[in-house]
Residue frames relative to the residue before (quaternion, step in Angstrom):
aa qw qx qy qz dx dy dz
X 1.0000 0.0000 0.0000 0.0000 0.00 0.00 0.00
X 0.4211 -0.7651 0.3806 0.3040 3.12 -0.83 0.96
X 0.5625 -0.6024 0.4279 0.3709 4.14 -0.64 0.12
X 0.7031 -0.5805 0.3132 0.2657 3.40 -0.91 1.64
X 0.6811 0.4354 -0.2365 0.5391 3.57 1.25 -1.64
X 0.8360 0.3408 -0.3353 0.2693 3.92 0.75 -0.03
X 0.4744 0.6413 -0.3170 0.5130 2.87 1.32 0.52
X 0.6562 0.2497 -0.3110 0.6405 3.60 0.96 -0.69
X 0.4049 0.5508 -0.4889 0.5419 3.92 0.84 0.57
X 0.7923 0.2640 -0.3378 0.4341 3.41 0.12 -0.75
X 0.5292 0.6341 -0.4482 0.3420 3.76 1.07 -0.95
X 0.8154 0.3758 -0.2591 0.3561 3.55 0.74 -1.36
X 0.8115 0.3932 -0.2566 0.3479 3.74 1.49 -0.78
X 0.5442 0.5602 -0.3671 0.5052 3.74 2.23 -0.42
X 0.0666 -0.8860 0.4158 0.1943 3.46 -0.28 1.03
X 0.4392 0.6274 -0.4887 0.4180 3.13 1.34 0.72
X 0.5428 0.5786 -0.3621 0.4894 3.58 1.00 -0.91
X 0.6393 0.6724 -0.1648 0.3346 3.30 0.55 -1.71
X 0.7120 0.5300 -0.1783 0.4246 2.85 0.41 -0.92
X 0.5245 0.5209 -0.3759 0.5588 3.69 0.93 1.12
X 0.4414 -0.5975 0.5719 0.3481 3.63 -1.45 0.13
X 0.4463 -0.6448 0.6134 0.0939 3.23 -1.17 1.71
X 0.3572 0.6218 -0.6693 -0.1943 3.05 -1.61 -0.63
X 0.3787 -0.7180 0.5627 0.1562 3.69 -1.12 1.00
X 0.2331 -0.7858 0.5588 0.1262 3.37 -0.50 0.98
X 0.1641 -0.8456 0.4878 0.1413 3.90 -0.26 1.13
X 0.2369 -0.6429 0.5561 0.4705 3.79 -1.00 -0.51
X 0.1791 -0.7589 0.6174 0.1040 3.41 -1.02 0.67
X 0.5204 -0.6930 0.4720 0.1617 3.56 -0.55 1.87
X 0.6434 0.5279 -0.2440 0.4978 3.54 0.79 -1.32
X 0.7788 0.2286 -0.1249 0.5706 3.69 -0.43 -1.33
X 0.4861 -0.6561 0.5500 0.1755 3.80 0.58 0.06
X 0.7314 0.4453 -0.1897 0.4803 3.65 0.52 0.30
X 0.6365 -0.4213 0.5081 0.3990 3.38 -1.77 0.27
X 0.0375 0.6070 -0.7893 -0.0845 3.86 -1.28 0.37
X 0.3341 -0.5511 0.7410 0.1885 3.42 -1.31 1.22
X 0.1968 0.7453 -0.6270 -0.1129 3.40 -1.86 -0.03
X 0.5032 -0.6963 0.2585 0.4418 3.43 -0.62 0.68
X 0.6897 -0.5414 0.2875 0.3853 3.81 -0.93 0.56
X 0.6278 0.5665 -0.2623 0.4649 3.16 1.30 -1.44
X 0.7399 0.2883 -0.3043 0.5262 3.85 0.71 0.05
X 0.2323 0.6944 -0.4506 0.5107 3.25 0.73 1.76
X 0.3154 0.7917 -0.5195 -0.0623 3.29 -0.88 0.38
X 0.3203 -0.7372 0.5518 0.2223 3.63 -0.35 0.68
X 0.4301 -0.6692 0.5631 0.2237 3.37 -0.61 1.62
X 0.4233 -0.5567 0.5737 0.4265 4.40 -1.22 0.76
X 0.7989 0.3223 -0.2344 0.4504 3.64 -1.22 0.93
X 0.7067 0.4876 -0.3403 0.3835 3.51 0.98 -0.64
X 0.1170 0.7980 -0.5864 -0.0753 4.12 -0.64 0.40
X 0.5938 0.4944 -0.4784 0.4173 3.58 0.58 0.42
X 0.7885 0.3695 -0.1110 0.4790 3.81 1.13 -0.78
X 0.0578 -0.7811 0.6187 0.0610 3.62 -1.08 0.36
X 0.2562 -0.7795 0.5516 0.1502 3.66 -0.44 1.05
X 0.1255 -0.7998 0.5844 -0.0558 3.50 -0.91 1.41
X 0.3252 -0.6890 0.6350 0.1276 3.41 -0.87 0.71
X 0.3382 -0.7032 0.6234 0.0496 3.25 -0.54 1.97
X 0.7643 -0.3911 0.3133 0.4058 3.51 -2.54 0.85
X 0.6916 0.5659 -0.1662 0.4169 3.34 0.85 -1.39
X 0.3742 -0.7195 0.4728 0.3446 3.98 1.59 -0.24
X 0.5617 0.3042 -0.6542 0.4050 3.67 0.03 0.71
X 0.6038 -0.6017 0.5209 0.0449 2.53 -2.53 0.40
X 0.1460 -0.8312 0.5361 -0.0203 3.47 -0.20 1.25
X 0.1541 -0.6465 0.6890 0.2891 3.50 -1.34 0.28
X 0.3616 -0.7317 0.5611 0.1378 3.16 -1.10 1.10
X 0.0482 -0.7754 0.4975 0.3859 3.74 -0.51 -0.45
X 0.7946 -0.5219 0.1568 0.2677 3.18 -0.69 0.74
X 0.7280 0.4574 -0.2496 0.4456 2.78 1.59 -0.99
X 0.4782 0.5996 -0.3106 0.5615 3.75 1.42 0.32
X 0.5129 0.5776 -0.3891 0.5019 3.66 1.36 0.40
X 0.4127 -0.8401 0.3379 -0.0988 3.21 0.32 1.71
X 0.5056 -0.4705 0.3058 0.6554 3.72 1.44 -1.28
X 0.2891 -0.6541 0.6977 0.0429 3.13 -2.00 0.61
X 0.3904 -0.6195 0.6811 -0.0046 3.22 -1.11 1.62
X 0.0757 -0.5809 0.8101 -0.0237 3.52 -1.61 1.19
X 0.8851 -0.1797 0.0500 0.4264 3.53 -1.42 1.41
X 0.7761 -0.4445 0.1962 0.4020 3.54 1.24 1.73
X 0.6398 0.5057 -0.3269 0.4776 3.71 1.81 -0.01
X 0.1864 -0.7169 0.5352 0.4061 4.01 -0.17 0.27
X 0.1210 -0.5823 0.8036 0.0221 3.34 -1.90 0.94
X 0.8395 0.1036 -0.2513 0.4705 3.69 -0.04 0.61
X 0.2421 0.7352 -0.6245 0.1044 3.74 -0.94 0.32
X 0.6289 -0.5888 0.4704 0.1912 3.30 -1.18 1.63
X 0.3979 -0.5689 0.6588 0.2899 3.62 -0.86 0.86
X 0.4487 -0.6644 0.5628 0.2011 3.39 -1.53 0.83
């Protein structure tokens, strides 16, 4: 399986890959559950490689850590999903 940090590497630098609707599927400690969100409301802080800052349904801003990235859907299909 490939590693969480290369894959959302390739999403943002292979613009052929890229070039699809993401969505990152987080675990959310609070609400207990997966939260899907859409990739494009992502941002990887410059310098940061353990966290990604996502813009929850509700529009705040969370740092996720990476290791709470759960799976990532490409055009509504998963192509990656943490082993449980």
């Amino acid at each position: 399986m490939i590693p969480i940090q290369d894959l959302l590497h390739r999403i943002r630098w292979d613009p052929e890959y890229g070039n699809a609707r993401f969505e990152l599927g987080y675990w959310d400690r609070v609400e207990r559950t997966i939260v899907r969100v859409p990739f494009v409301a992502s941002e990887f802080p410059s310098g940061e490689h353990f966290f990604v800052d996502v813009a929850a349904p509700d529009g705040s801003v969370h740092g996720v850590p990476l290791h709470r990235v759960r799976a990532v859907w490409r055009d509504g299909v998963l192509v990656w999903e943490r082993p449980r």
